[in-house]
Steps between C-alpha positions, in 0.01 A plus 500: 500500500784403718686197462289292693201577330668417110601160717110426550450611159714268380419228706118534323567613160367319243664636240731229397659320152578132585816513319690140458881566366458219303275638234796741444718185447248373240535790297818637601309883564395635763221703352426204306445277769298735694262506233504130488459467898178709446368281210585173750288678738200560295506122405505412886144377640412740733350496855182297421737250335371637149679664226568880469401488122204620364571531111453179247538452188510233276508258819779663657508751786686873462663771678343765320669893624617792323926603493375763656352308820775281622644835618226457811590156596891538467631826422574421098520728203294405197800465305655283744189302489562468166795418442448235839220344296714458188790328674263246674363399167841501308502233796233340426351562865175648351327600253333832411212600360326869418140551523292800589309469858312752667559714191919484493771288344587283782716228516401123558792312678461117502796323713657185306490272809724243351754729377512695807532165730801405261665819546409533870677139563832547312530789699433408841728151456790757394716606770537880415797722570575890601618596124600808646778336732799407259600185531898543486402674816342233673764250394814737607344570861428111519823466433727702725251354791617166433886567427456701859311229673756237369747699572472529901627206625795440266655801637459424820680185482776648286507783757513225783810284330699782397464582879607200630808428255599848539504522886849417602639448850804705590795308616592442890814691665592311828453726749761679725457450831573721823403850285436781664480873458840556458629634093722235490194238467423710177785363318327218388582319118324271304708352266407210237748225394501383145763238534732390792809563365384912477724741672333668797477870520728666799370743768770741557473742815779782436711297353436160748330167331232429746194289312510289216098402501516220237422174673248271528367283800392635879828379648673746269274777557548473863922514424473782264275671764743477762802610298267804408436572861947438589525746283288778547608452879878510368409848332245688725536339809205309703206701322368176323351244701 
């Protein structure tokens, strides 16, 4: 058989459990509430809208099977049938009797409908959680998703002010005009004056005071530019412009 032909197989197999998790709720076992999915499904009507049962006694109608043949209907030991059996009736689910049919000791399984409705309702109006999934987990992941998702825009903004109170303009130097190429354009100082009363700073060329650049004003700048230019001229000749 190639994979195809196990897909038709399975598409036609009838060889199904209808399994409902919640029977394992019920009695917190899985094996348990196998056993007790296959008991719901013997009290089911079947097709002709009758029910499945057969055996009565005293008024009442039984499952009546062996331990030894639930292992047909869904794959069960017969000491895990018994021990399933004795955990439904600890819960009061059913009760059990033992009489001999068709020669053997078989047991008679009568469902408690009232008891198993009870149980079957506190269960399904109970919200039930993965035990396996520790909670500090849960709570610590929850967490650091909300201190990250809180976190986003607050540093932006902090990121966006510091910007902006940090960014500082540098200061204007009026500028000199007529440069050109020449290295005497390179000479150029920029000075700051903390008070008007400070001494300026002297530019000496061998030995000759030719610049003192403290001022203030354009009308200065244009008089210390000229006496610049005198005296370069004075010392190297007509070079500078």
């Amino acid at each position: 058989m190639d994979w195809n032909g196990f897909l038709e197989w399975e598409k036609a197999s009838q060889d199904t459990v209808d399994f409902k998790k919640i029977y394992v709720d019920i009695v917190d076992d899985i094996i348990v509430g196998l056993l007790l999915s296959q008991i719901i499904y013997w009290h089911l009507p079947g097709k002709n809208g009758k029910s499945k049962l057969r055996v009565k006694r005293n008024a009442r109608l039984y499952i009546s099977k062996t331990r030894y043949e639930w292992w047909d209907e869904i794959r069960i030991s017969p000491s895990q049938v018994d021990r399933g059996l004795k955990i439904l009736k600890s819960l009061g689910i059913v009760e059990v009797e033992y009489h001999r049919f068709n020669g053997l000791r078989t047991s008679h399984i009568y469902l408690d409908k009232v008891k198993f409705l009870e149980r079957f309702q506190n269960t399904i109006e109970f919200s039930l959680q993965n035990p396996h999934i520790r909670r500090s987990e849960n709570r610590s992941s929850q967490k650091v998703k909300t201190e990250v998702k809180e976190n986003v825009n607050p540093i932006t903004e902090t990121t966006t002010k510091s910007t902006t109170k940090n960014t500082i303009n540098p200061p204007s130097v009026p500028p000199i005009q007529g440069g050109n190429d020449h290295p005497s354009d390179d000479l150029r100082l920029s000075l700051s004056q903390s008070s008007e009363n400070q001494k300026a700073p002297v530019l000496k060329l061998d030995g000759d005071e030719v610049l003192k650049p403290l001022f203030k004003g354009e009308d200065e700048c244009d008089q210390e530019r000229i006496r610049q230019k005198q005296a370069f001229k004075v010392k190297y000749g007509d070079e500078i412009p």
